[in-house]
N, C-alpha and C positions, 0 to 999 in steps of 0.2 A: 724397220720403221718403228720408232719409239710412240708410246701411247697418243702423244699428245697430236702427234702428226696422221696415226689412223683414227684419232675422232674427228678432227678436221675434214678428214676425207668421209669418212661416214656420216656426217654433218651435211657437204654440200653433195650429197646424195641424197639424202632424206629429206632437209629443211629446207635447203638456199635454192633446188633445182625447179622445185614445186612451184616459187613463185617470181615468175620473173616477169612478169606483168606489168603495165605501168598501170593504171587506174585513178579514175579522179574521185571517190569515196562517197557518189549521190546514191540515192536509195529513191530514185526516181522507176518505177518497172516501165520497160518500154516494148510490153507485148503490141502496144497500137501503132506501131511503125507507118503502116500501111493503110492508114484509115485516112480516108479523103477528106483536105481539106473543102470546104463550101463555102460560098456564098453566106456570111454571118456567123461561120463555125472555120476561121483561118489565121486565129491569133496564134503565136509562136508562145511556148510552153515556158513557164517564168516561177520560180520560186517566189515566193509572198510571204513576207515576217509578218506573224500576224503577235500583236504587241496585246496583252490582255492588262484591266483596270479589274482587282477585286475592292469591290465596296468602294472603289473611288481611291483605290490606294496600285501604283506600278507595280507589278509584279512578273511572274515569268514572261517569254515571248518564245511561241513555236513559229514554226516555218512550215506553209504547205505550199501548193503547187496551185497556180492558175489554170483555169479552163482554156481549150481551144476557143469556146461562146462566150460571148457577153463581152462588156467593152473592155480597156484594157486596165489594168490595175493602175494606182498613182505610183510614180516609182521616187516621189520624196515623200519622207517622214512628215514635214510641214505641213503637207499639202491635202494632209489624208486627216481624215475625219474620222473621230471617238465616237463609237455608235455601241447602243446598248445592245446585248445580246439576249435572246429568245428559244425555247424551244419550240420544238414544232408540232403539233398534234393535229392529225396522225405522225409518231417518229420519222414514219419514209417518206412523207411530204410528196407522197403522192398522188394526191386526194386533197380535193379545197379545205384548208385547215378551219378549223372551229371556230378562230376571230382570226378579227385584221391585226395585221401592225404596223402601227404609224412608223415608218422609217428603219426598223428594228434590224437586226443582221440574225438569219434563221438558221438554226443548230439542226441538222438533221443526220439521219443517218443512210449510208449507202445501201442499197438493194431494191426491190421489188417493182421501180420502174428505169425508167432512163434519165442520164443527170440532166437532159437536157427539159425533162418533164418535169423534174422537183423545181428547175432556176420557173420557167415558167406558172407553177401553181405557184412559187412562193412571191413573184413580183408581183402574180395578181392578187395575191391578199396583203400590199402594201409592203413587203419588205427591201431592205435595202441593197443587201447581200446576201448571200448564202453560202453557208460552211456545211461541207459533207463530211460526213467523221468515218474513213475508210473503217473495211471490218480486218484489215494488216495492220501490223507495224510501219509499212514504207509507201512511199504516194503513188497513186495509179494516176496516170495523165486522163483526164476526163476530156472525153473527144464525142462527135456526133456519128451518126451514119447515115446509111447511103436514105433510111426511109425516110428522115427527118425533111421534111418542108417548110415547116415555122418555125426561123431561127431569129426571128426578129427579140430577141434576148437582150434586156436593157440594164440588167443589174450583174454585177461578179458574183461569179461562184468560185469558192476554194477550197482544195480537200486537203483536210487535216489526218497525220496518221493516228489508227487508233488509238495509241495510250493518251495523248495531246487533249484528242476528243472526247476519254472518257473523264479527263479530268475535269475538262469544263464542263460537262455535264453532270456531273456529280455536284460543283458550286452551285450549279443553279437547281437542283431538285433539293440544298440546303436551305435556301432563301436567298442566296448572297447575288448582288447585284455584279455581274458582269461586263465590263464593257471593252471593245477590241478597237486596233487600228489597222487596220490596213494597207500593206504598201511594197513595192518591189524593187528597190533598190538597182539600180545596172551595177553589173559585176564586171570589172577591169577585165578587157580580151586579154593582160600576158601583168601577172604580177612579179613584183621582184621575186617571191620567193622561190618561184620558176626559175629565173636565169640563178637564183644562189644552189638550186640543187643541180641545174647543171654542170652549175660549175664544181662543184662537188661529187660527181659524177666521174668527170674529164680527169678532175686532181688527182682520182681514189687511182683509177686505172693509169694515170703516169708516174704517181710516184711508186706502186705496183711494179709497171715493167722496168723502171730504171733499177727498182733493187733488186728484180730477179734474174738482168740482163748482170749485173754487178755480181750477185752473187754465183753466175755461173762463171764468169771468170775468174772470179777468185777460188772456185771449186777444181776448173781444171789447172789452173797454176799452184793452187795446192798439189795435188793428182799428181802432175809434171814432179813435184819439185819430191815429193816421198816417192815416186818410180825412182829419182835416179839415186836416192840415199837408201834405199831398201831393197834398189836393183833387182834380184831373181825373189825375194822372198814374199814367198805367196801369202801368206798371214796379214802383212801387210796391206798388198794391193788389194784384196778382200775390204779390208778394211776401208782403204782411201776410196771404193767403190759404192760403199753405201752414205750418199749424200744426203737420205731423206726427201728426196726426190720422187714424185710420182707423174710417170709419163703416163700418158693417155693412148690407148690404140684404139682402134675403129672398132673395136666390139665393147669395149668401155663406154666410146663414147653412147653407142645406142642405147645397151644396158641401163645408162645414168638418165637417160630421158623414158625409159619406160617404166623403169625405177621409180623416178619421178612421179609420172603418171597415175602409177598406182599408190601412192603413198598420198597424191593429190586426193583420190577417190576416199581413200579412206579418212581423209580431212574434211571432207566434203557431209562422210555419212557420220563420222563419229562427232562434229563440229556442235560443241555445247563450251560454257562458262571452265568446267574441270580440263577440257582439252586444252584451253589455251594456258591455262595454268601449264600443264605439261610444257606448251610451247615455248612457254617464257622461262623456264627453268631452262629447256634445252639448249636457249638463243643465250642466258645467261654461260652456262658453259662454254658454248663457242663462243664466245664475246671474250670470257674470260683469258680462253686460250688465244685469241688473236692480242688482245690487247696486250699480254703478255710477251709473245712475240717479239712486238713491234717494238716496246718499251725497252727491253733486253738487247735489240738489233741495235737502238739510238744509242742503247747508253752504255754500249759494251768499251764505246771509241775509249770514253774518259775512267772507265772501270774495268780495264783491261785484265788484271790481274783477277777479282773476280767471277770477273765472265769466264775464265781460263781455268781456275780450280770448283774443283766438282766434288759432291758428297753423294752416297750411293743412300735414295730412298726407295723406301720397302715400296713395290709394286709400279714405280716409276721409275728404274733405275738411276744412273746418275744423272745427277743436278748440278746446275752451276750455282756457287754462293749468289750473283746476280739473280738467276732466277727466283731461289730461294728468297731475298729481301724484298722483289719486286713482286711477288705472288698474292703477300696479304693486301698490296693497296690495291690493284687489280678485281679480289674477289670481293673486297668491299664496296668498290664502283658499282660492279653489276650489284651486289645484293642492294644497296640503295636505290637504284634505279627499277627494281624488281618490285620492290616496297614504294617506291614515290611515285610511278611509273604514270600515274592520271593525272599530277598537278602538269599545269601549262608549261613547264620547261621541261619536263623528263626528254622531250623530243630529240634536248641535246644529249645526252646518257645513251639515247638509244643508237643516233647518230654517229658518234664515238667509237660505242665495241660495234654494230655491224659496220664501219669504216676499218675498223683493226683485222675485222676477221676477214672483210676480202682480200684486203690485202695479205693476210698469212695466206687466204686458201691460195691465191695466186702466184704466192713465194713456193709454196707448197706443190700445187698441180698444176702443169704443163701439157703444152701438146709438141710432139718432137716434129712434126711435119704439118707441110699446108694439107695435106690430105686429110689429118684427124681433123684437123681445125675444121675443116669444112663439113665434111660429116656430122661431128658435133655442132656446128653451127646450125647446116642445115635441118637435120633433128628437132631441134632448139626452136625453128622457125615454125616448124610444120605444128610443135606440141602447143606451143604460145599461142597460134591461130586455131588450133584445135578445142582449147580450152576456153577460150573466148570466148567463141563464136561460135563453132560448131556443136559444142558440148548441148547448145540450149534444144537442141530435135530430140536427146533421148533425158537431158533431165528439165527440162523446161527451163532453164535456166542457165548464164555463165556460170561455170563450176568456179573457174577461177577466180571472179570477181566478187561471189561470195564468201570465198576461203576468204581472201584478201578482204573487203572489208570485216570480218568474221561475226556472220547474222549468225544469230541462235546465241550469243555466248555474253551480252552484255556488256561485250569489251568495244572499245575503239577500234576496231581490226587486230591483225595477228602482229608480232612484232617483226619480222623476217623482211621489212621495210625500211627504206631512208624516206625522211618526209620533214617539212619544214612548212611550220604553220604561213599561212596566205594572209598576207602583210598588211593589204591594203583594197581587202578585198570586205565589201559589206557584211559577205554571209558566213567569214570564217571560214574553218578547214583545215585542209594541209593539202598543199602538192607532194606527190609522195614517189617512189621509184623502187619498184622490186629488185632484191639482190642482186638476180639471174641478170638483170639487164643491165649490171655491170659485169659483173661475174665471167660471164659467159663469154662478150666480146670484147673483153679483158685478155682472156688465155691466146687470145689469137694476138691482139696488140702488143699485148708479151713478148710474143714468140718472134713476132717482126723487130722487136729492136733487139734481139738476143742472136738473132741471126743476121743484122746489120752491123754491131758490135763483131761478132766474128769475122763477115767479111769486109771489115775495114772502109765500109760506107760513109759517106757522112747522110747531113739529114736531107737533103735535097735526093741524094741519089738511092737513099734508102727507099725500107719501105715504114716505119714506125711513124714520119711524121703525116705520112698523105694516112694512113690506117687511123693515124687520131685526128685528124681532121674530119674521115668520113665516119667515125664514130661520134664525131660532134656534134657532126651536119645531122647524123641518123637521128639522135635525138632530140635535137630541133625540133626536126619533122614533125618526131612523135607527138609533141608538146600543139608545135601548129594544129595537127590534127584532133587533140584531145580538146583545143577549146570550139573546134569546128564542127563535131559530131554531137553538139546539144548534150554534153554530161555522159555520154557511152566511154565505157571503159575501151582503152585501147591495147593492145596485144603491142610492147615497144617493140619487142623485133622481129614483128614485121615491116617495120622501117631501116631500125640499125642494120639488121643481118645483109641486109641485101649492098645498103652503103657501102658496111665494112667489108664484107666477104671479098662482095665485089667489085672495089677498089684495088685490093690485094690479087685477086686473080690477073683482074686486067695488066695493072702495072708488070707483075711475071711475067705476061705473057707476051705484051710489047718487048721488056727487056730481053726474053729467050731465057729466063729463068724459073720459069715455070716447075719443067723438069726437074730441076734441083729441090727447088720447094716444094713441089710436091711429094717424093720418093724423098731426098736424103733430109733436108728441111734443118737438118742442124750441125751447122759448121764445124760449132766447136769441137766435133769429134773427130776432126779431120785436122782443124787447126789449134790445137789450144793456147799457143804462144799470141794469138792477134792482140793487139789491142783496141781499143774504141777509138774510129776517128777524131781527129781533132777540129 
């Protein structure tokens, strides 16, 4: 295996396996699950742009979170009222403050009693609203409990994260006149940028398996055609043997999810500003290597002759003049993209090399039978749910959905992401989609049209086109479900895995090819003359 093909592989062991998550990027904490709605305390939990006026002039606007109490936010801009801001004394507003205010929105800070005691001292000394200024960075959902009796709460309350709140607090102990708007916007249940990264998705892992279904048979009709011109001579067959191929076995496949696993933990503990520097440099290199690839594979057709002569470079041995010319625009891509990487369009840069590099790792790593595949998938299934969800009993938290959006480091998240800014959505963002959950149930959709192509299937009687259907349908789902769990991260395959896997087992086992697929799983070593039905 030549350099470029074992960093690939060492890449989606270490980066690409870690995060195969889907997640929607809220910084909403949802330790109150379980806290009962009541009787004046059962409004549904709503992000709030809270639009701020210094000295009477527009300027920034944060975003916090409404209360379970109190009525419910205006959710047009119009409609919502410019109100002057106040601090509160006592800070905790939990104690009758020192004067009234006429109408005023009260700045307070979180602790020492319950939110539901600050909204009521502050409405009884005249205020309008009230703004909590968390003692985090991310929003805690402010809810009641079971002692609470008087919830008769007639003004909003909304918590602001702490930087947001120290900065308006700091205007106002300058002298400077503050005033905020208040209002919640409805967010579109499915924006287009959803169905564009689907589809982006579906695209990555078919144009994936048709070149690696392609490139096996042109590997074993190469194979064929030097056995019968080099007939006994073993130097050769050696040769036509090593395809830069990497099959997967069932101890691999485990390996690479606990591998994973632990590589995750240490994202988890080491997770600051200098790590993702690391990260982006690493994502830069495999980006670099896949786009290169892919570019070298298009454009060999019309530059035949230099994809076909090679010069021998020191520590990478030989090179084709193609890759050679194609190299520097390549690592100029990524270093632009490394360097511009926060303005509003890098999304497409980023988009581009992690699109290049699944598809190399998937031209690259295979599973030779439905047995790896399953294995690896199921793995796959168990670590994604593990990291989600279960993770949060020994760290208090999703481990996962931290990594991924990457708290502690200043960054937008890690890059090891597809994601496509939300279109038409009030509050901004990105839908986004972790490698792994193309990655992953890619090597299986692979493996289905590589082993349809051998045995002379078409698409109906195959199995590639029902496998990408139910990997369509899988992620659908995910999506349905990500807008239906109120902002929780969701674990994609615990949807896809079961679609895809599961589609693929059934149909084997209706048709009585099970056996085949699961034990010998690839034709082409049996047949290498077939060709792809018509």
């Amino acid at each position: 295996m030549d350099w470029g093909r074992l960093w690939v592989v060492s890449y989606v062991v270490l980066i690409v396996l870690p995060f195969p998550s889907l997640v929607n990027g809220g910084d909403i904490i949802h330790d109150d699950d379980k806290a009962p709605k009541l009787p004046g305390c059962s409004n549904n939990f709503v992000l709030v742009k809270v639009q701020i006026w210094l000295n009477n002039t527009e300027e920034s606007e944060f975003v916090g979170v409404g209360a379970r109490f109190g009525p419910t936010i205006e959710s047009k801009e119009k409609s919502a009222n410019r109100t002057r801001v106040s601090l509160s004394d006592p800070p905790d507003c939990c104690t009758v403050p020192k004067k009234k205010f006429a109408g005023d929105v009260l700045l307070v800070y979180r602790g020492e009693c319950k939110f539901t005691t600050k909204a009521k001292v502050a409405e009884a000394a005249g205020a309008s609203a009230i703004i909590i200024i968390n003692n985090h960075k991310e929003l805690y959902k402010m809810v009641c409990d079971e002692n609470d009796t008087d919830l008769n709460i007639h003004i909003p309350a909304v918590m602001l994260p702490q930087d947001a709140g120290a900065s308006l607090e700091e205007s106002l102990k300058n002298g400077d006149s503050i005033a905020v708007q208040l209002y919640s916007p409805d967010r579109p249940q499915v924006d287009v940028a959803e169905v564009f990264l689907w589809l982006m998705a579906v695209g990555t892992i078919l144009c994936a398996s048709y070149w690696s279904a392609w490139s096996s048979r042109e590997t074993f009709i190469e194979h064929d055609k030097l056995l019968k011109d080099a007939q006994d001579d073993v130097s050769n067959t050696e040769a036509v043997g090593s395809s830069g191929v990497v099959d997967i076995n069932t101890t691999s496949a485990i390996l690479f999810v606990l591998i994973a696993s632990g590589f995750l933990i240490l994202l988890y503990k080491l997770m600051s500003f200098w790590f993702v520097e690391v990260l982006v440099i690493l994502f830069c290199i495999g980006g670099i290597e896949g786009l290169q690839t892919c570019l070298v594979a298009l454009l060999s057709r019309w530059f035949k002759h230099a994809a076909d002569s090679f010069i021998k470079v020191p520590f990478l041995g030989a090179v084709s003049h193609l890759t050679l010319a194609i190299s520097p625009f390549c690592i100029i891509f990524a270093v632009l993209w490394a360097v511009f990487r926060h303005i509003y369009f890098a999304w497409i840069g980023q988009d581009i090399l992690g699109i290049a590099l699944i598809i190399t790792v998937l031209q690259i790593v295979r599973v030779p039978n439905l047995k790896v595949g399953t294995v690896l998938l199921g793995c796959a299934f168990l670590y994604d749910i593990f990291w989600v969800f279960i993770s949060k009993r020994w760290f208090h938290e999703s481990v996962m959905i931290v990594v991924a959006r990457g708290d502690k480091t200043g960054e937008d998240g890690v890059p090891m992401l597809l994601k496509i800014p939300r279109m038409f959505d009030p509050w901004g963002g990105y839908s986004i989609i972790g490698f792994g959950d193309i990655l992953l149930p890619g090597l299986l959709v692979a493996f289905s049209l590589r082993y349809d192509w051998a045995a002379k299937k078409n698409l109906r009687a195959g199995y590639f086109l029902w496998t990408m259907v139910a990997y369509g349908s899988g992620l659908l789902v995910t999506y349905v479900a990500l807008n239906l769990m109120d902002g929780h991260g969701q674990p994609a395959l615990l949807y896809i895995v079961p679609f895809t896997l599961g589609t693929f087992l059934a149909l084997g086992l209706k048709r009585g090819e099970l056996k085949s697929l699961w034990a010998k799983g690839e034709p082409y070593k049996v047949c290498p003359h077939l060709q792809p039905a018509q």
